[in-house]
MDTraj code that builds the backbone (N, CA, C; nanometers):
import mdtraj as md
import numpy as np

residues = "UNK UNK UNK UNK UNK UNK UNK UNK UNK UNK UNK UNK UNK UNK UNK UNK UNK UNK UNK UNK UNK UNK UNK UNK UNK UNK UNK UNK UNK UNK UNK UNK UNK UNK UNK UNK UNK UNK UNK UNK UNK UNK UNK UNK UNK UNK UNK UNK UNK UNK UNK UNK UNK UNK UNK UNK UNK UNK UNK UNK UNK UNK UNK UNK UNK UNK UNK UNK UNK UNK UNK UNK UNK UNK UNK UNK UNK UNK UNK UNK UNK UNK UNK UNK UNK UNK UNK UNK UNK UNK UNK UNK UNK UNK UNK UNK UNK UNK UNK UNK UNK UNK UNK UNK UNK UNK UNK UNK UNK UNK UNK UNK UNK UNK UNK UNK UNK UNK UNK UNK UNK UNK UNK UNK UNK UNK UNK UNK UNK UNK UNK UNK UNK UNK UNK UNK UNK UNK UNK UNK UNK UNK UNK UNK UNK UNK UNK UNK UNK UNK UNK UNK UNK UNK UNK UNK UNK UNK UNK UNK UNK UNK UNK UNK UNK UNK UNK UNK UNK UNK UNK UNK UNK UNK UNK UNK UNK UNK UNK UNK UNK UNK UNK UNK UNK UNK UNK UNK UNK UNK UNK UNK UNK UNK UNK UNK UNK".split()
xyz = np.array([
    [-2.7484, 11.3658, -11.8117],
    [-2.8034, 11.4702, -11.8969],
    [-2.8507, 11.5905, -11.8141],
    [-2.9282, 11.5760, -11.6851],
    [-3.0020, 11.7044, -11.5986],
    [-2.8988, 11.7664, -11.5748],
    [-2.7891, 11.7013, -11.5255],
    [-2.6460, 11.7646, -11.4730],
    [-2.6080, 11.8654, -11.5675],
    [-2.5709, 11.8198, -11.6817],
    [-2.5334, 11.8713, -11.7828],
    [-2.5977, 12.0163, -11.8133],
    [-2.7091, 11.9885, -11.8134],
    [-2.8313, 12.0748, -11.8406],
    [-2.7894, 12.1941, -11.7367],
    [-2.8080, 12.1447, -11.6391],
    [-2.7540, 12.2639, -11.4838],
    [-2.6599, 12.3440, -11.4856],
    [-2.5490, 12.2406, -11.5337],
    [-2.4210, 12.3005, -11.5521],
    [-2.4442, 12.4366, -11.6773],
    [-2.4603, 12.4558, -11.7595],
    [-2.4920, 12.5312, -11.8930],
    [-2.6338, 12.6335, -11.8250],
    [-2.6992, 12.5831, -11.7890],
    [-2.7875, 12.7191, -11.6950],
    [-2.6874, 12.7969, -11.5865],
    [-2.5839, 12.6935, -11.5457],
    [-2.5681, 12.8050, -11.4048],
    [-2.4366, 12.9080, -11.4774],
    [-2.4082, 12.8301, -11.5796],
    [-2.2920, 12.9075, -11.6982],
    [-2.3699, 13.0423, -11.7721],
    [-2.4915, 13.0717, -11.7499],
    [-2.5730, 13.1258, -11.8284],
    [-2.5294, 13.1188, -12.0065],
    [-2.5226, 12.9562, -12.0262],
    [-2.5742, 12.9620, -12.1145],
    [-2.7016, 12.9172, -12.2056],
    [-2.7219, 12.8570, -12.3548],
    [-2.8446, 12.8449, -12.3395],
    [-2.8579, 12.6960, -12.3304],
    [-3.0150, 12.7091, -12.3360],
    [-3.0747, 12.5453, -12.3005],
    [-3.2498, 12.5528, -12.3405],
    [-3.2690, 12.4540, -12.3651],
    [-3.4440, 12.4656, -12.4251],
    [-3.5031, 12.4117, -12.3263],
    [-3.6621, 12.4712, -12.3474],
    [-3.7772, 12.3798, -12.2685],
    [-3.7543, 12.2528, -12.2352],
    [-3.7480, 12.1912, -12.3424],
    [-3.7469, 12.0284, -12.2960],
    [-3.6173, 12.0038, -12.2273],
    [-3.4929, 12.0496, -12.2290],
    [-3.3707, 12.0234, -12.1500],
    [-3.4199, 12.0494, -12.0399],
    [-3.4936, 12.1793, -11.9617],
    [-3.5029, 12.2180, -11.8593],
    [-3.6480, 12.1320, -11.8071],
    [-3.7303, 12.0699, -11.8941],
    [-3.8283, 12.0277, -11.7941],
    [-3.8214, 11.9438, -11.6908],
    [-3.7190, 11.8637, -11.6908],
    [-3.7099, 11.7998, -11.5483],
    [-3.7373, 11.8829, -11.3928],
    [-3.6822, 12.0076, -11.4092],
    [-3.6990, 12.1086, -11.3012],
    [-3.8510, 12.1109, -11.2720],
    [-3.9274, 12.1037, -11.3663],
    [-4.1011, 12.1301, -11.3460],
    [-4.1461, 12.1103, -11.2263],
    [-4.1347, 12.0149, -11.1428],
    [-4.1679, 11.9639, -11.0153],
    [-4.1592, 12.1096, -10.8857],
    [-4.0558, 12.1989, -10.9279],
    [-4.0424, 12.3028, -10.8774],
    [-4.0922, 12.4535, -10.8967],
    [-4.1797, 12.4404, -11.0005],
    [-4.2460, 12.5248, -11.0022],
    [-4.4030, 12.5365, -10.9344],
    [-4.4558, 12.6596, -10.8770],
    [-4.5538, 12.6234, -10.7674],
    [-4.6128, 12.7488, -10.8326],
    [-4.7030, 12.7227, -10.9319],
    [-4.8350, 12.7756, -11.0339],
    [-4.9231, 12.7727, -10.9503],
    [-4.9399, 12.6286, -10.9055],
    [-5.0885, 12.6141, -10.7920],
    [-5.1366, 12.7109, -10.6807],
    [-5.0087, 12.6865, -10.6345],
    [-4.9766, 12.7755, -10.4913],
    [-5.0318, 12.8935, -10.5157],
    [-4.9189, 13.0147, -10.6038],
    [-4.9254, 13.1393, -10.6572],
    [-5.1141, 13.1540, -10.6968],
    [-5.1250, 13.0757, -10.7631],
    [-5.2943, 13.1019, -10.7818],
    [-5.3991, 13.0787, -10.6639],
    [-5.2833, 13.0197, -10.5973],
    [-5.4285, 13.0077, -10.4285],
    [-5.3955, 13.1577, -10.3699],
    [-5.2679, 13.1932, -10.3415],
    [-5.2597, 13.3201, -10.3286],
    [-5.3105, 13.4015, -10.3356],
    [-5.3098, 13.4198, -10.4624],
    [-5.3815, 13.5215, -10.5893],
    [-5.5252, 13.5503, -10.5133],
    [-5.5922, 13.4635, -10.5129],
    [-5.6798, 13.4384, -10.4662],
    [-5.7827, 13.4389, -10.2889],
    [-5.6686, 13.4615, -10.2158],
    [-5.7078, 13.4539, -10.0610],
    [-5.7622, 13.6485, -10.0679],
    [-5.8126, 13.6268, -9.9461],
    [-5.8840, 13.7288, -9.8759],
    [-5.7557, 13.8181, -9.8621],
    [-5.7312, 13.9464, -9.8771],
    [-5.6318, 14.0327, -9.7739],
    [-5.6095, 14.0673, -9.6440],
    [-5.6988, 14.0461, -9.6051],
    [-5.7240, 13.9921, -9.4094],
    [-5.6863, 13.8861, -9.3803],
    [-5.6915, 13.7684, -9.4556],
    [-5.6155, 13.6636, -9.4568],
    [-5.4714, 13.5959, -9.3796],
    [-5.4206, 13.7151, -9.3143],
    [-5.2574, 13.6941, -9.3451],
    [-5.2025, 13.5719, -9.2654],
    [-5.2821, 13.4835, -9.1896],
    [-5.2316, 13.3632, -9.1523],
    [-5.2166, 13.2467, -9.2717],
    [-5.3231, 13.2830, -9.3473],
    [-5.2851, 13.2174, -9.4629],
    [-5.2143, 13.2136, -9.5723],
    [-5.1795, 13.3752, -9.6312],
    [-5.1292, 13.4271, -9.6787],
    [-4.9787, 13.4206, -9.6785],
    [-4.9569, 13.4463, -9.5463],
    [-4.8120, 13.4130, -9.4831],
    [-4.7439, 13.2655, -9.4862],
    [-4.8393, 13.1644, -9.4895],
    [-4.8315, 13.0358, -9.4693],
    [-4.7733, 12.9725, -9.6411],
    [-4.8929, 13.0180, -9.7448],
    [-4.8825, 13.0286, -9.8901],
    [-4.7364, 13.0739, -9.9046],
    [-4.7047, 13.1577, -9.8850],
    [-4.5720, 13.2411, -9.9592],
    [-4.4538, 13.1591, -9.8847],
    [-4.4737, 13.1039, -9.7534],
    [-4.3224, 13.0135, -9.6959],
    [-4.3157, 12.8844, -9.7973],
    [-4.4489, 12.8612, -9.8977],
    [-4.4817, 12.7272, -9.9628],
    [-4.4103, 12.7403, -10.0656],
    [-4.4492, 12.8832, -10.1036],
    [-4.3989, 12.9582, -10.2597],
    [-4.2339, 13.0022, -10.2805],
    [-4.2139, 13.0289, -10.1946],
    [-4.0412, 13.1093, -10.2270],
    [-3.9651, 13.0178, -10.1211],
    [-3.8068, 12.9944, -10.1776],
    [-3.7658, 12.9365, -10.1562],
    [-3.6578, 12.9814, -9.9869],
    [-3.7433, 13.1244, -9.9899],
    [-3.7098, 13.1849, -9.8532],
    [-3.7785, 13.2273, -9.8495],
    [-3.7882, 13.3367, -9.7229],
    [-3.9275, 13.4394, -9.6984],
    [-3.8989, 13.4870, -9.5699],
    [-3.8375, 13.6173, -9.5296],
    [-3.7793, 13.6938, -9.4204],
    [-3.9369, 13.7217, -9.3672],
    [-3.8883, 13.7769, -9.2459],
    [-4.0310, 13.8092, -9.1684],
    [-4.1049, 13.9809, -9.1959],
    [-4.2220, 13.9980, -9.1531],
    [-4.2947, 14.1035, -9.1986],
    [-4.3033, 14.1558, -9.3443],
    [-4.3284, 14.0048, -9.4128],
    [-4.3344, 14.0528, -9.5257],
    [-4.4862, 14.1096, -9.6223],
    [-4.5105, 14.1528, -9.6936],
    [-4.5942, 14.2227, -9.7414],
    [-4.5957, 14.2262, -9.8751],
    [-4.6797, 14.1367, -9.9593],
    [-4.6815, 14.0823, -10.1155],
    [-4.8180, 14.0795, -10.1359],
    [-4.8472, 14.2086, -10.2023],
    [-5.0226, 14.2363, -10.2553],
    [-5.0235, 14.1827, -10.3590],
    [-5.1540, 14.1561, -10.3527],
    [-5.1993, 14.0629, -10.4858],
    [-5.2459, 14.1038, -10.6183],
    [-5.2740, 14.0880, -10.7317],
    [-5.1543, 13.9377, -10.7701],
    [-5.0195, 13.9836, -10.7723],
    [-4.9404, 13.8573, -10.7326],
    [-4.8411, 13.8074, -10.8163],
    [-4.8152, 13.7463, -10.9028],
    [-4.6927, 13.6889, -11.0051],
    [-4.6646, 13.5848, -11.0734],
    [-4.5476, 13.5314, -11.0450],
    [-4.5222, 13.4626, -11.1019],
    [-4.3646, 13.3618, -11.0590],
    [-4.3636, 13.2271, -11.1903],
    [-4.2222, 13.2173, -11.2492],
    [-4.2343, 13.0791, -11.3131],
    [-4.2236, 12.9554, -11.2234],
    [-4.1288, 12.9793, -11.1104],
    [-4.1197, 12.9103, -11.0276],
    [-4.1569, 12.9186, -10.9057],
    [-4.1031, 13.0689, -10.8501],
    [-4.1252, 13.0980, -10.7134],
    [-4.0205, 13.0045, -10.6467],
    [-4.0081, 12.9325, -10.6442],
    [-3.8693, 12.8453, -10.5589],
    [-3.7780, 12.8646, -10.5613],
    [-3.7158, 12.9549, -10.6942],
    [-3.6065, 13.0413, -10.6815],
    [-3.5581, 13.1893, -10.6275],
    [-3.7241, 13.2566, -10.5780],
    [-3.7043, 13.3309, -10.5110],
    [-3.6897, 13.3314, -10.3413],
    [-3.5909, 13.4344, -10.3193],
    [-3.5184, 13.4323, -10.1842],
    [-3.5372, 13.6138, -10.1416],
    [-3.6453, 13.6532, -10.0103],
    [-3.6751, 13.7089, -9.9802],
    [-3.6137, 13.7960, -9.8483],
    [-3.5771, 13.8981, -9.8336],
    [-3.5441, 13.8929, -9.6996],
    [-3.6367, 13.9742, -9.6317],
    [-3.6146, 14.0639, -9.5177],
    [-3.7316, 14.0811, -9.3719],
    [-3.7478, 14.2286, -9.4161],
    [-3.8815, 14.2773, -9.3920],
    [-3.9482, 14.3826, -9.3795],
    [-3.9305, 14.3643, -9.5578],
    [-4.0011, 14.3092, -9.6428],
    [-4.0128, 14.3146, -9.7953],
    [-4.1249, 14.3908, -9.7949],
    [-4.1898, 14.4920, -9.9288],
    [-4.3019, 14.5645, -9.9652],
    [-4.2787, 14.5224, -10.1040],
    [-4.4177, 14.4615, -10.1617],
    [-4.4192, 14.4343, -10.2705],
    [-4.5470, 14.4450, -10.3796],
    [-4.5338, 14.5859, -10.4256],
    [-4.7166, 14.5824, -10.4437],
    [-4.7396, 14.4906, -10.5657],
    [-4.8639, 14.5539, -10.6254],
    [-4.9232, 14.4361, -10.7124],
    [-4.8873, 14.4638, -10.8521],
    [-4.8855, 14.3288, -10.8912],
    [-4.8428, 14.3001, -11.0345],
    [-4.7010, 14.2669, -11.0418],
    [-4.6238, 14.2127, -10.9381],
    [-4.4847, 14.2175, -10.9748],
    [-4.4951, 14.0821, -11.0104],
    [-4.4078, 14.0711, -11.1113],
    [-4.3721, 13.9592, -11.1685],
    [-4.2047, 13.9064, -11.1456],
    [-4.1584, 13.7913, -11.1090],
    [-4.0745, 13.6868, -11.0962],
    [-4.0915, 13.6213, -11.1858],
    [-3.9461, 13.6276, -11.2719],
    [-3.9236, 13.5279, -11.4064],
    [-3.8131, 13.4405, -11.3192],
    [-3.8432, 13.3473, -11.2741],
    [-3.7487, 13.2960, -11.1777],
    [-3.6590, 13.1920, -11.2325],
    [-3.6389, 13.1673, -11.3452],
    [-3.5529, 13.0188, -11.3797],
    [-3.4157, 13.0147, -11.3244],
    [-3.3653, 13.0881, -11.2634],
    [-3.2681, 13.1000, -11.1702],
    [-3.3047, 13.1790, -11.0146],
    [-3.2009, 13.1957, -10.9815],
    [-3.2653, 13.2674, -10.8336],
    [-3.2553, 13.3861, -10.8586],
    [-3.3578, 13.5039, -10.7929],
    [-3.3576, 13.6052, -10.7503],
    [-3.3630, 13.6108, -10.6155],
    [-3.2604, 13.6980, -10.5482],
    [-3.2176, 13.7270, -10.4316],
    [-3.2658, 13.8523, -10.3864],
    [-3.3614, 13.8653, -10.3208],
    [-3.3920, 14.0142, -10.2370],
    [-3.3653, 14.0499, -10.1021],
    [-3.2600, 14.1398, -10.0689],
    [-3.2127, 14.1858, -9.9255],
    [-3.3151, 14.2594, -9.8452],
    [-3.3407, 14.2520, -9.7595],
    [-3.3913, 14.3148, -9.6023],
    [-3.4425, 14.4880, -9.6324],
    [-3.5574, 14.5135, -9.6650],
    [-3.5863, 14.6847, -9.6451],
    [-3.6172, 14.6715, -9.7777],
    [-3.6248, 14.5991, -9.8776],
    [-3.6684, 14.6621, -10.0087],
    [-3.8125, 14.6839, -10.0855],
    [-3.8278, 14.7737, -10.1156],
    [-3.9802, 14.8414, -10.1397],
    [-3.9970, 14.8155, -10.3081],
    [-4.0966, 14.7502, -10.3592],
    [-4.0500, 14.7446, -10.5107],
    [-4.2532, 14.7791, -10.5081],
    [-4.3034, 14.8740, -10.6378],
    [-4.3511, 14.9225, -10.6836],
    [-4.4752, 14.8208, -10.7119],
    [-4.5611, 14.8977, -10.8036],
    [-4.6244, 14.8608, -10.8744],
    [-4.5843, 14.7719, -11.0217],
    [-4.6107, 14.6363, -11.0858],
    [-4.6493, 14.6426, -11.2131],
    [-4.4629, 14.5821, -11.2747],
    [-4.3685, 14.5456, -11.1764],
    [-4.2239, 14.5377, -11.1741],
    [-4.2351, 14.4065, -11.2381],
    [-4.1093, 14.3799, -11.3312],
    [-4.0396, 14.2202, -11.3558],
    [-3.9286, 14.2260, -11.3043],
    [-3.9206, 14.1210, -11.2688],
    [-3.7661, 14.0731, -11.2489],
    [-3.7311, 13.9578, -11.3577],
    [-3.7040, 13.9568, -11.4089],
    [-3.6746, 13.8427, -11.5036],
    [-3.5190, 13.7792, -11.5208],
    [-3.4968, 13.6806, -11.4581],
    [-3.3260, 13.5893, -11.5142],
    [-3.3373, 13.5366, -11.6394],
    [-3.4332, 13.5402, -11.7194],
    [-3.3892, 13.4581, -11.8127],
    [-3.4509, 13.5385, -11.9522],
    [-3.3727, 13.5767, -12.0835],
    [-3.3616, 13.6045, -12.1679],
    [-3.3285, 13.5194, -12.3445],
    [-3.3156, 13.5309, -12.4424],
    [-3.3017, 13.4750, -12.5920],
    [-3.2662, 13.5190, -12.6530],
    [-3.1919, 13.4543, -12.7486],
    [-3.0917, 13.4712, -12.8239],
    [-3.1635, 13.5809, -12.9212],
    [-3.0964, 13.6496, -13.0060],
    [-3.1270, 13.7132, -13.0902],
    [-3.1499, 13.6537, -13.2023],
    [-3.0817, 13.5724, -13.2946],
    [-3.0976, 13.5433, -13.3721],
    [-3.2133, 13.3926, -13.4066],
    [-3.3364, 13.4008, -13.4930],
    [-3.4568, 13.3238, -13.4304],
    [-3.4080, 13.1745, -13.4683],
    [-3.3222, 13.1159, -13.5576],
    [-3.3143, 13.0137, -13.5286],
    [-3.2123, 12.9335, -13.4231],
    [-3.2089, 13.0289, -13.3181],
    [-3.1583, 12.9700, -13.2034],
    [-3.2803, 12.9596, -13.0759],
    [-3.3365, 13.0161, -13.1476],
    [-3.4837, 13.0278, -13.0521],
    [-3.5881, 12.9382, -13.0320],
    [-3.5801, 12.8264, -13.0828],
    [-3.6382, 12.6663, -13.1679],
    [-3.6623, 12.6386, -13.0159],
    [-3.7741, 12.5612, -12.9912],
    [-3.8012, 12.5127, -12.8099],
    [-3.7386, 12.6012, -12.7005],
    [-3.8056, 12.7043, -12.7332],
    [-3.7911, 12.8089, -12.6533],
    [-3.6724, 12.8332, -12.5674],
    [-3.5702, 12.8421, -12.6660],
    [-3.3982, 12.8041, -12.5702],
    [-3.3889, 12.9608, -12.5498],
    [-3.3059, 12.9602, -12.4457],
    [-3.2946, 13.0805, -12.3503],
    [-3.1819, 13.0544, -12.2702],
    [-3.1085, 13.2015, -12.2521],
    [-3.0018, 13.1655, -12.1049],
    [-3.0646, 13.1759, -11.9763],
    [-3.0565, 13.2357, -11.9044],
    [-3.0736, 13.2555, -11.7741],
    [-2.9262, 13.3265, -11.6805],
    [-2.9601, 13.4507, -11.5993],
    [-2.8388, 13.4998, -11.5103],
    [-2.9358, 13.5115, -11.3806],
    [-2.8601, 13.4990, -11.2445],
    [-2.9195, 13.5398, -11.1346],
    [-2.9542, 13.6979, -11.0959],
    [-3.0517, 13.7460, -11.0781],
    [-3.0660, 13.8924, -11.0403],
    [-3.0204, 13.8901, -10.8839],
    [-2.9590, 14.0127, -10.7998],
    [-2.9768, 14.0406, -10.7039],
    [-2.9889, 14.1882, -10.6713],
    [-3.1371, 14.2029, -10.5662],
    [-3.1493, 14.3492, -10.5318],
    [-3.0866, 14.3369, -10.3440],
    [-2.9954, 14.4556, -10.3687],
    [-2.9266, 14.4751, -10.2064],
    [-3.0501, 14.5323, -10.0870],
    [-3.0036, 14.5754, -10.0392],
    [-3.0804, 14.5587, -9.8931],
    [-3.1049, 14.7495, -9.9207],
    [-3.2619, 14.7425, -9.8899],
    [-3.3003, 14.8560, -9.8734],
    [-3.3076, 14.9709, -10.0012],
    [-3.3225, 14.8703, -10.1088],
    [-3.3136, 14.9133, -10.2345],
    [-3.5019, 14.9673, -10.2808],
    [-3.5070, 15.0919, -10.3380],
    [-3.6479, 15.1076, -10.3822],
    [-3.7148, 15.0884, -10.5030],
    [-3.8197, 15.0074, -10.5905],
    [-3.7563, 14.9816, -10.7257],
    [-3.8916, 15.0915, -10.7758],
    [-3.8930, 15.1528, -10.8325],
    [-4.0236, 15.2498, -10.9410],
    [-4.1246, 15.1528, -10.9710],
    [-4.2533, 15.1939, -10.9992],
    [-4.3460, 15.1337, -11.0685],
    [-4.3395, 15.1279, -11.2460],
    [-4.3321, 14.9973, -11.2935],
    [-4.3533, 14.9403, -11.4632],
    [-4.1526, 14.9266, -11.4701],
    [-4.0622, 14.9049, -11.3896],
    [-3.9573, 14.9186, -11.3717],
    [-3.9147, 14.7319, -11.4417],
    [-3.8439, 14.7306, -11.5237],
    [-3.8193, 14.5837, -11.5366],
    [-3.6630, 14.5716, -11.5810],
    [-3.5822, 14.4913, -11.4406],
    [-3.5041, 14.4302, -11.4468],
    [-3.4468, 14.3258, -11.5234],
    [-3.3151, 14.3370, -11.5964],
    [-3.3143, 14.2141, -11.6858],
    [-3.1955, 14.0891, -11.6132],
    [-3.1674, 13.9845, -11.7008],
    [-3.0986, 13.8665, -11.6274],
    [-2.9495, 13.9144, -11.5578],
    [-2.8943, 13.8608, -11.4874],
    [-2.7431, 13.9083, -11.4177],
    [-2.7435, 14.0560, -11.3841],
    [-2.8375, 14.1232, -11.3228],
    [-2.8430, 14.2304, -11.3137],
    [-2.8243, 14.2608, -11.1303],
    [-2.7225, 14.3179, -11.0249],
    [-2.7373, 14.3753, -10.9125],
    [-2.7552, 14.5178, -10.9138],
    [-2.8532, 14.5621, -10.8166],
    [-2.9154, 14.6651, -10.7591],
    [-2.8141, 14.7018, -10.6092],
    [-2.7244, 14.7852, -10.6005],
    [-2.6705, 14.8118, -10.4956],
    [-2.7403, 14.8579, -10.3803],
    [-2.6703, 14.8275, -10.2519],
    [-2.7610, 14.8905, -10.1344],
    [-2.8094, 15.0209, -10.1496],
    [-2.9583, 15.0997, -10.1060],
    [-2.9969, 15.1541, -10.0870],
    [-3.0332, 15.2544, -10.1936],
    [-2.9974, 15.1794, -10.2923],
    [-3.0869, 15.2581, -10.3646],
    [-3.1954, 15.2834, -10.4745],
    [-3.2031, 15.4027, -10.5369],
    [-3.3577, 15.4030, -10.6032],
    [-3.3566, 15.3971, -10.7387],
    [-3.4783, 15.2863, -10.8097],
    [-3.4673, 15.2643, -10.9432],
    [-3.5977, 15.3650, -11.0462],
    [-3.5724, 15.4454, -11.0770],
    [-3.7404, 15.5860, -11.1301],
    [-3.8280, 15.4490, -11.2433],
    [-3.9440, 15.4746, -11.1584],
    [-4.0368, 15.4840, -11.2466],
    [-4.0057, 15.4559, -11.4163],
    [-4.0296, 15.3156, -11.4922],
    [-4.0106, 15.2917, -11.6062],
    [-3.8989, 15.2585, -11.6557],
    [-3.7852, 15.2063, -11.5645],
    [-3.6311, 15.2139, -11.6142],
    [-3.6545, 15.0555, -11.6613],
    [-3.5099, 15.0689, -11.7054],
    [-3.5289, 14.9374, -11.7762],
    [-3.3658, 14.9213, -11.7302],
    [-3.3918, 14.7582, -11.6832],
    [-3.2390, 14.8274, -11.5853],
    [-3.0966, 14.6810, -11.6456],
    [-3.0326, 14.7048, -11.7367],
    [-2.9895, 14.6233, -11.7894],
    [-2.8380, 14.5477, -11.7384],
    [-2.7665, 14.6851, -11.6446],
    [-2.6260, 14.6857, -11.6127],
    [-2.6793, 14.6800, -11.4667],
    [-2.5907, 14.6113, -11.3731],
    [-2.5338, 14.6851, -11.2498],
    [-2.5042, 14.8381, -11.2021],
    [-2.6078, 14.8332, -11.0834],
    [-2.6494, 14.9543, -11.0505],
    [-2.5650, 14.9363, -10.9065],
    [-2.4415, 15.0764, -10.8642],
    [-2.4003, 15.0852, -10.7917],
    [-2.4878, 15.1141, -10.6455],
    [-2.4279, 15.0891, -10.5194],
    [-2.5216, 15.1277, -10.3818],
    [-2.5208, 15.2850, -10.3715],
    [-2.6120, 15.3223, -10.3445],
    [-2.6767, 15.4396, -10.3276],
    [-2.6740, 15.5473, -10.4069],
    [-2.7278, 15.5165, -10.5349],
    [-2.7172, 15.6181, -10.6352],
    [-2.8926, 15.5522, -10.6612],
    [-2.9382, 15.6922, -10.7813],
    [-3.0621, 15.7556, -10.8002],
    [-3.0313, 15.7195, -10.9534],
    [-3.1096, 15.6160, -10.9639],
    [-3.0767, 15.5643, -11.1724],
    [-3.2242, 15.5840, -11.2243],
    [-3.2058, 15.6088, -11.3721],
    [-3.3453, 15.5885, -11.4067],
    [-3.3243, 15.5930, -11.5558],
    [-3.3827, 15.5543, -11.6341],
    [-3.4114, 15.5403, -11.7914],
    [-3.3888, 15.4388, -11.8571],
    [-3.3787, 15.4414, -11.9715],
    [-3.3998, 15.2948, -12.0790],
    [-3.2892, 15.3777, -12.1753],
    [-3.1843, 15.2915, -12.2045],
    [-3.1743, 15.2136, -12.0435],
    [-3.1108, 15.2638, -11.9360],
    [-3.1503, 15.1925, -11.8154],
    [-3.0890, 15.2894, -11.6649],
    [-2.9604, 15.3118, -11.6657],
    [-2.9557, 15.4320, -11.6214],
    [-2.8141, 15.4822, -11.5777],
    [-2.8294, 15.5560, -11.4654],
    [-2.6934, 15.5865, -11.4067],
    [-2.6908, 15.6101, -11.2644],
    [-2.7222, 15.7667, -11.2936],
    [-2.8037, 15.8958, -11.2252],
    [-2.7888, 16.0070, -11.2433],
    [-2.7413, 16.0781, -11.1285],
    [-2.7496, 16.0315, -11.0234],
    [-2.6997, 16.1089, -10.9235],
    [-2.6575, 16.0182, -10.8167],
    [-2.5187, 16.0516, -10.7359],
    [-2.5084, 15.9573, -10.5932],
    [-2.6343, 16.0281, -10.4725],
    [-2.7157, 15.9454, -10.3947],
    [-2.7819, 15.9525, -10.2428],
    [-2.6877, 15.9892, -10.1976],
    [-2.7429, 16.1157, -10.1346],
    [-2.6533, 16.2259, -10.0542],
    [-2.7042, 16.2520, -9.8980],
    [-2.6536, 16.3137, -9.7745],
    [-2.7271, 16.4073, -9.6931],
    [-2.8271, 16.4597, -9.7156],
    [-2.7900, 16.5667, -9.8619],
    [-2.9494, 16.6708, -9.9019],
    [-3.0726, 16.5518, -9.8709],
    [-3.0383, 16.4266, -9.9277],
    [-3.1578, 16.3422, -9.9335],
    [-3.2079, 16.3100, -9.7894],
    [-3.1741, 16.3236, -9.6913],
    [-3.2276, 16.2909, -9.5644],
    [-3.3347, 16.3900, -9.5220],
    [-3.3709, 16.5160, -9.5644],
    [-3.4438, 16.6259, -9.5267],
    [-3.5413, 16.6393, -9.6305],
    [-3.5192, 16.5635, -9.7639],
    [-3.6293, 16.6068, -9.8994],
    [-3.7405, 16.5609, -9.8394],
    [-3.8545, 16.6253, -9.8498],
    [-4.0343, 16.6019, -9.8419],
    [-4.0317, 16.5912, -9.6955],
    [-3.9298, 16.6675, -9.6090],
    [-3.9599, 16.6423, -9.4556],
    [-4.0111, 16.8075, -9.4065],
    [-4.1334, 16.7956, -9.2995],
    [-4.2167, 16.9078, -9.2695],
    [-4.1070, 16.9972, -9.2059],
    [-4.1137, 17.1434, -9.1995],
    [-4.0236, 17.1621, -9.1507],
    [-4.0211, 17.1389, -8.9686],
    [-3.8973, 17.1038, -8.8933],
    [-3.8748, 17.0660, -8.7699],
    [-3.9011, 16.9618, -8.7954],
    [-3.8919, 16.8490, -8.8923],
    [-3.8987, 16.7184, -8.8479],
    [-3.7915, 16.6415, -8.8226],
])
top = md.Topology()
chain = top.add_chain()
for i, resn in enumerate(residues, 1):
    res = top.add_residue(resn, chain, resSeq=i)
    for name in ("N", "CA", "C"):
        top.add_atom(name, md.element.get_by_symbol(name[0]), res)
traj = md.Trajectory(xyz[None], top)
């Protein structure tokens, strides 16, 4: 039956609470709330917490508090991460984050979504898709990602998007829902720089 169950999550299709509770063992609530909770000077501990919490964790990473997570074990982190506070991880699948990425204030990431119609919605059945953000990607503050969604390398998500499609590498998206508005150019290497810098 768990098999079964797996198989139809990793299909993104749906499946209810009780199909999926066997996974429970993998979710780390505890953890995330000791977190939550440590000093910000802390970071031997801090650092120690989050290798407990995610199911990776690249080096120099940087995750202000709070966070949330359903699981946290499905998230996969890579090196030099910035992650301010309030981001939320809807993790029932994995989210994948590449190397250099700066994500905002107040962000979801969420894999897992419901049916539209409510009597499919009975024990909270839901699909689930994997998110992945590329390497060196910047995400806006109140910005929320939905399930099967990639963020291409390097680039930036504005403030409030709601980001439903695949976002190509190095383009400038923003709105509800996001769309790409401009490709990252040259001009962009000199914007907000003093002059002679």
């Amino acid at each position: 039956m768990d098999d079964e169950v797996l198989t139809r999550i990793r299909q993104g299709l749906l499946y209810t609470e009780s199909e999926a509770s066997f996974q429970d063992s993998r979710r780390r609530a505890d953890l995330v709330f000791e977190y939550n909770a440590t000093r910000p000077g802390d970071t031997g501990r801090r650092r120690a917490l989050l290798e407990k919490i995610f199911g990776s964790v690249g080096e120099r990473t940087v995750l202000l508090s709070p966070f949330h997570a359903g699981f946290g074990s499905n998230v996969h982190i890579g090196d030099d991460f910035f992650g301010n506070v309030n981001l939320t991880f809807v993790d029932d699948v994995e989210i994948r984050i590449g190397d250099g990425v700066m994500i905002a204030p107040s962000v979801t990431l969420t894999t897992t979504g419901h049916p539209i119609h409510p009597d499919l919605r009975e024990d909270f059945r839901r699909f689930s898709e994997p998110i992945v953000i590329e390497d060196k990607v910047w995400v806006g503050s109140n910005v929320v990602v939905l399930p099967g969604v990639r963020i291409g390398y390097g680039s930036v998500i504005g403030a409030g998007s709601v980001v439903s499609r695949d976002i190509p590498p190095m383009s400038v998206a923003m709105g509800v829902p996001c769309r790409v508005v401009r490709p990252i150019s040259e001009v962009d290497r000199t914007a907000r720089l003093a002059p002679g810098s």
